[in-house]
Backbone as JSON Lines, residues from 0, in Angstrom:
{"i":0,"aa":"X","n":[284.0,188.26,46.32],"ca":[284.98,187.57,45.54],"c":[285.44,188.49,44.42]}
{"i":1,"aa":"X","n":[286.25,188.31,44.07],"ca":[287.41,189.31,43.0],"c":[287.59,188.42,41.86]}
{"i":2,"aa":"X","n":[287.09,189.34,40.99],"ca":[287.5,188.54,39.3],"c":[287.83,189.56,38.57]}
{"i":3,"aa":"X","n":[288.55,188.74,37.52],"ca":[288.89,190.02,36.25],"c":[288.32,190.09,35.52]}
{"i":4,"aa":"X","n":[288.33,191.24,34.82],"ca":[287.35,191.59,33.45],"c":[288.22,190.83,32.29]}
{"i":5,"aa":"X","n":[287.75,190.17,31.5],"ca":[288.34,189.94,30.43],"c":[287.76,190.36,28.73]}
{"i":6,"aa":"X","n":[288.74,190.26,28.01],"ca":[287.79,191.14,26.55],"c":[287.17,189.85,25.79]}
{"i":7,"aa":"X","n":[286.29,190.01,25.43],"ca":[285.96,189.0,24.09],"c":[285.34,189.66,23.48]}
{"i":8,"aa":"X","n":[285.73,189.75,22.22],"ca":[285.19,190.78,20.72],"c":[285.79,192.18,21.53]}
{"i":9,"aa":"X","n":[284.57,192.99,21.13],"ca":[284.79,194.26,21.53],"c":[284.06,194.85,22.93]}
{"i":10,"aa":"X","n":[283.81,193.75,23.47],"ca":[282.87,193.68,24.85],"c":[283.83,193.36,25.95]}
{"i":11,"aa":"X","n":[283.96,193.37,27.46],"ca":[283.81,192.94,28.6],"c":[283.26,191.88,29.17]}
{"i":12,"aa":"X","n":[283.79,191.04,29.73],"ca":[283.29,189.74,30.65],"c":[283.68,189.5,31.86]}
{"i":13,"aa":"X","n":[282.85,188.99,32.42],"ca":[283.16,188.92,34.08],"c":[283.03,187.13,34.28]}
{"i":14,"aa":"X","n":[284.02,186.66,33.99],"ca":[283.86,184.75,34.66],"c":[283.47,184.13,36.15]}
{"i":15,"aa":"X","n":[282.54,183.3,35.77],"ca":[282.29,182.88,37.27],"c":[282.82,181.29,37.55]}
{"i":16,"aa":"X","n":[282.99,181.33,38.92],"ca":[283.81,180.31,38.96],"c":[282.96,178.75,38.63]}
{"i":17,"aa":"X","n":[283.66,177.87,38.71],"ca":[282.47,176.33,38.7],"c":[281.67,176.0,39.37]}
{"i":18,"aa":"X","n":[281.85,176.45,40.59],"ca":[281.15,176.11,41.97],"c":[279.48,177.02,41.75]}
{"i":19,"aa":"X","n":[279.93,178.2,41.59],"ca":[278.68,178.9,41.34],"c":[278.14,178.56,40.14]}
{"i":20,"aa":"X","n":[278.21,178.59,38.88],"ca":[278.09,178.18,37.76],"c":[276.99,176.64,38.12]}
{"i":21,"aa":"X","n":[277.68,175.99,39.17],"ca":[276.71,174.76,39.24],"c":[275.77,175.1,40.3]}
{"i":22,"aa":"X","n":[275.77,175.89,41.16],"ca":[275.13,176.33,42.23],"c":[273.8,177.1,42.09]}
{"i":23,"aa":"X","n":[274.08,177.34,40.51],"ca":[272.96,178.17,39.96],"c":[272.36,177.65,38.56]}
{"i":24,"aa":"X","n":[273.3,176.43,38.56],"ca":[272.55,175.63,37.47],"c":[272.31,176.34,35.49]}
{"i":25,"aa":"X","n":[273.89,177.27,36.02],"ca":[274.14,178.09,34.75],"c":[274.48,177.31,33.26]}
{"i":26,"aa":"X","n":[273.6,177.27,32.07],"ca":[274.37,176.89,31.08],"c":[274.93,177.79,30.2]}
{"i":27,"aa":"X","n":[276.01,177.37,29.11],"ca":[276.45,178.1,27.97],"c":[274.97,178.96,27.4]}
{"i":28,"aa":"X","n":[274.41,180.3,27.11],"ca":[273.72,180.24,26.16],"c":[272.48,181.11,26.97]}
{"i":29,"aa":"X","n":[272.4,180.59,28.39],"ca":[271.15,181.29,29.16],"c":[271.31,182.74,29.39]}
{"i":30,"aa":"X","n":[270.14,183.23,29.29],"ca":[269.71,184.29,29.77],"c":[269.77,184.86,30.98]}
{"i":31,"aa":"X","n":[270.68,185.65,31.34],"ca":[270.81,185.9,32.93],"c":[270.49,187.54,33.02]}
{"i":32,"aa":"X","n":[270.01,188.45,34.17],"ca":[269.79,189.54,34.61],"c":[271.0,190.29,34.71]}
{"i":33,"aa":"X","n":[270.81,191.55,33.87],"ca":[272.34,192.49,34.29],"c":[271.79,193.6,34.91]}
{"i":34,"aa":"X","n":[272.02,194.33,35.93],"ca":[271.47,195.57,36.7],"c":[272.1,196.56,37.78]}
{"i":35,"aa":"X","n":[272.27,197.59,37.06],"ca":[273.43,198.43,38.4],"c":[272.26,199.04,39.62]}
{"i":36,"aa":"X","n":[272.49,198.41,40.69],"ca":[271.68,199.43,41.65],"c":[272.28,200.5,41.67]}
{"i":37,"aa":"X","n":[270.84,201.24,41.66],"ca":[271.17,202.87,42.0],"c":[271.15,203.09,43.0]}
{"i":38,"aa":"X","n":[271.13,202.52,44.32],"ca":[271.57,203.0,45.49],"c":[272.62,202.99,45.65]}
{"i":39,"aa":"X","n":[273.83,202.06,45.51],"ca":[274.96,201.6,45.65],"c":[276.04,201.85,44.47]}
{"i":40,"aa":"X","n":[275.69,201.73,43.52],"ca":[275.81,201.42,42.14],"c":[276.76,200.17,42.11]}
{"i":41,"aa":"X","n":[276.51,198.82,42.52],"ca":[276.9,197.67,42.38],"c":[276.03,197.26,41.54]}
{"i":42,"aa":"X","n":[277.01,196.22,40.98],"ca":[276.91,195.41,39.55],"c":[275.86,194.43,40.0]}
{"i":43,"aa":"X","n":[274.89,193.7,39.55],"ca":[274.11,192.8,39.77],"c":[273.95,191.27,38.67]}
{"i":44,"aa":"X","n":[274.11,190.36,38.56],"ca":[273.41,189.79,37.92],"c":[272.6,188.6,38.65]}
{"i":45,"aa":"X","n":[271.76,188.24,37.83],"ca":[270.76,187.02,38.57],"c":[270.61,186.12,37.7]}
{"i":46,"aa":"X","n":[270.46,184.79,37.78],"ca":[270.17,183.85,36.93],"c":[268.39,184.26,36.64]}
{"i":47,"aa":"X","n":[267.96,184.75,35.72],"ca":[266.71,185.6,35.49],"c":[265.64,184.44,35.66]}
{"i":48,"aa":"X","n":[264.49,184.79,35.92],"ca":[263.49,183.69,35.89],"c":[262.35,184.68,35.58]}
{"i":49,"aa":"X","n":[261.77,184.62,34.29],"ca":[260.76,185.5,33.95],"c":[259.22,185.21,34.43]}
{"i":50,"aa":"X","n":[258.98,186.01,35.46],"ca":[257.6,185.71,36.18],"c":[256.25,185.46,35.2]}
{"i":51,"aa":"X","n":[256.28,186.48,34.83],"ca":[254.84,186.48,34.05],"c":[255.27,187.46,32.13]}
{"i":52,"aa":"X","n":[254.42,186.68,31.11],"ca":[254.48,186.8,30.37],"c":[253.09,187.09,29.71]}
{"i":53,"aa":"X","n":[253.11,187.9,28.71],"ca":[251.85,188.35,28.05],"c":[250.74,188.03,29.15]}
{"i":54,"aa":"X","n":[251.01,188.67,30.33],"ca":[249.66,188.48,31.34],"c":[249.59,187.48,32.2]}
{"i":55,"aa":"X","n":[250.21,186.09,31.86],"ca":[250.22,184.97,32.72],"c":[251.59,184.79,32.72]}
{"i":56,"aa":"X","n":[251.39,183.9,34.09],"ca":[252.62,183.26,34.53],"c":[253.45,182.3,33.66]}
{"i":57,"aa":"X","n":[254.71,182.17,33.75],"ca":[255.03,181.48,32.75],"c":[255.33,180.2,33.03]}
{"i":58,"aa":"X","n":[255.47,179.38,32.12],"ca":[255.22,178.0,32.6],"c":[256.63,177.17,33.86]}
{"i":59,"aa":"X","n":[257.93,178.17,33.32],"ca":[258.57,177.76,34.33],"c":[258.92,178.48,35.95]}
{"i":60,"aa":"X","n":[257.89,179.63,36.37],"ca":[257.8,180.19,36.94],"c":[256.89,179.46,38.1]}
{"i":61,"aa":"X","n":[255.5,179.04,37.23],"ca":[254.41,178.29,37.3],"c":[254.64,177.02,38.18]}
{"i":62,"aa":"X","n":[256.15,176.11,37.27],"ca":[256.43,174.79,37.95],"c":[257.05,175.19,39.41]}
{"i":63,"aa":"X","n":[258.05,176.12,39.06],"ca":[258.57,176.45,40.65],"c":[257.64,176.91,41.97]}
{"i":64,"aa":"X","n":[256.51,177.42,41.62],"ca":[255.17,177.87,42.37],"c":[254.82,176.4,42.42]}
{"i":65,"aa":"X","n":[254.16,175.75,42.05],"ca":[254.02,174.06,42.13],"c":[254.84,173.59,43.03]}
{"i":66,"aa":"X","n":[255.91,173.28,42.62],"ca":[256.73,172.92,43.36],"c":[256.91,172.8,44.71]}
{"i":67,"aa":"X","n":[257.24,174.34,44.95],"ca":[257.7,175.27,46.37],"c":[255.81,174.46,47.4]}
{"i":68,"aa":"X","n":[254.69,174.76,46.56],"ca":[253.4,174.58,47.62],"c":[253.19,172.61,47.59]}
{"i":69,"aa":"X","n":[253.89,172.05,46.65],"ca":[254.0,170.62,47.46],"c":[255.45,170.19,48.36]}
{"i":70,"aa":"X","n":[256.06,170.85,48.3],"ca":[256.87,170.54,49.18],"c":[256.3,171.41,50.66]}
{"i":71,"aa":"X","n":[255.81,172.0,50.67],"ca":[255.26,172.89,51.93],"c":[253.67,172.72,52.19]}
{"i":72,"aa":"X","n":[252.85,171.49,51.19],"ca":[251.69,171.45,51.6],"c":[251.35,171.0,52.86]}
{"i":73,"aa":"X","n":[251.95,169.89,53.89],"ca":[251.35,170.46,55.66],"c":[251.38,171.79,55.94]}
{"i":74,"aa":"X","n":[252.71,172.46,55.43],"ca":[252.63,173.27,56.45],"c":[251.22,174.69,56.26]}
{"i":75,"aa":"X","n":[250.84,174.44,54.71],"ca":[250.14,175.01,54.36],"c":[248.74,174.89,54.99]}
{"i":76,"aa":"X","n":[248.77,173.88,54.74],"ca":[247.06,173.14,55.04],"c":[247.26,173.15,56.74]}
{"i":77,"aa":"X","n":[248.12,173.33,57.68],"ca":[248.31,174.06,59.13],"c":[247.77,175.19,59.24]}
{"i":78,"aa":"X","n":[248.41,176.24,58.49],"ca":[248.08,177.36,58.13],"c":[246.14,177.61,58.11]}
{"i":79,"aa":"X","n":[245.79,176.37,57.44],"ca":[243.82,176.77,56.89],"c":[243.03,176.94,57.99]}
C-alpha cells in the first residue's frame, strides 16, 4: 500500500489507514517499533509488545502467553 509522508513539526510521518489502525488495536500515544532491515532496507514498524523486562516477562506479554495456552489447552494436553 502507498502513503505519503507528511511533515509535522520538523519530523516526517507516515499515516495509517482506519482499517489497520483497528486491526492492530492502535491508540493515539502508543509505543510502536521503528526498524530498517538491513537486508532489504525496508521500513518496518510493529505494534511493539515488550517481551521481557528487568529479567522477567512482562505482565502484558505474560497475559498473551496465558491466553494463547488456554485457548489451545486440548490441544496441548494431546500433545503430553
Amino acid at each position: 500500500m502507498k502513503r505519503k509522508l507528511v511533515k509535522v513539526g520538523n519530523s516526517l510521518a507516515v499515516t495509517l489507514p482506519s482499517d489497520m489502525v483497528k486491526e492492530l488495536g492502535l491508540e493515539p500515544g502508543m509505543e510502536v517499533e521503528a526498524d530498517v532491515d538491513p537486508r532489504d532496507g525496508s521500513f518496518v514498524v510493529r505494534a511493539g509488545v515488550k517481551y521481557f523486562e528487568a529479567g522477567s516477562a512482562t505482565p502484558r506479554f505474560a497475559g498473551l502467553v496465558n491466553n494463547l495456552i488456554e485457548r489451545r489447552r486440548d490441544f496441548y494436553e494431546g500433545l503430553s
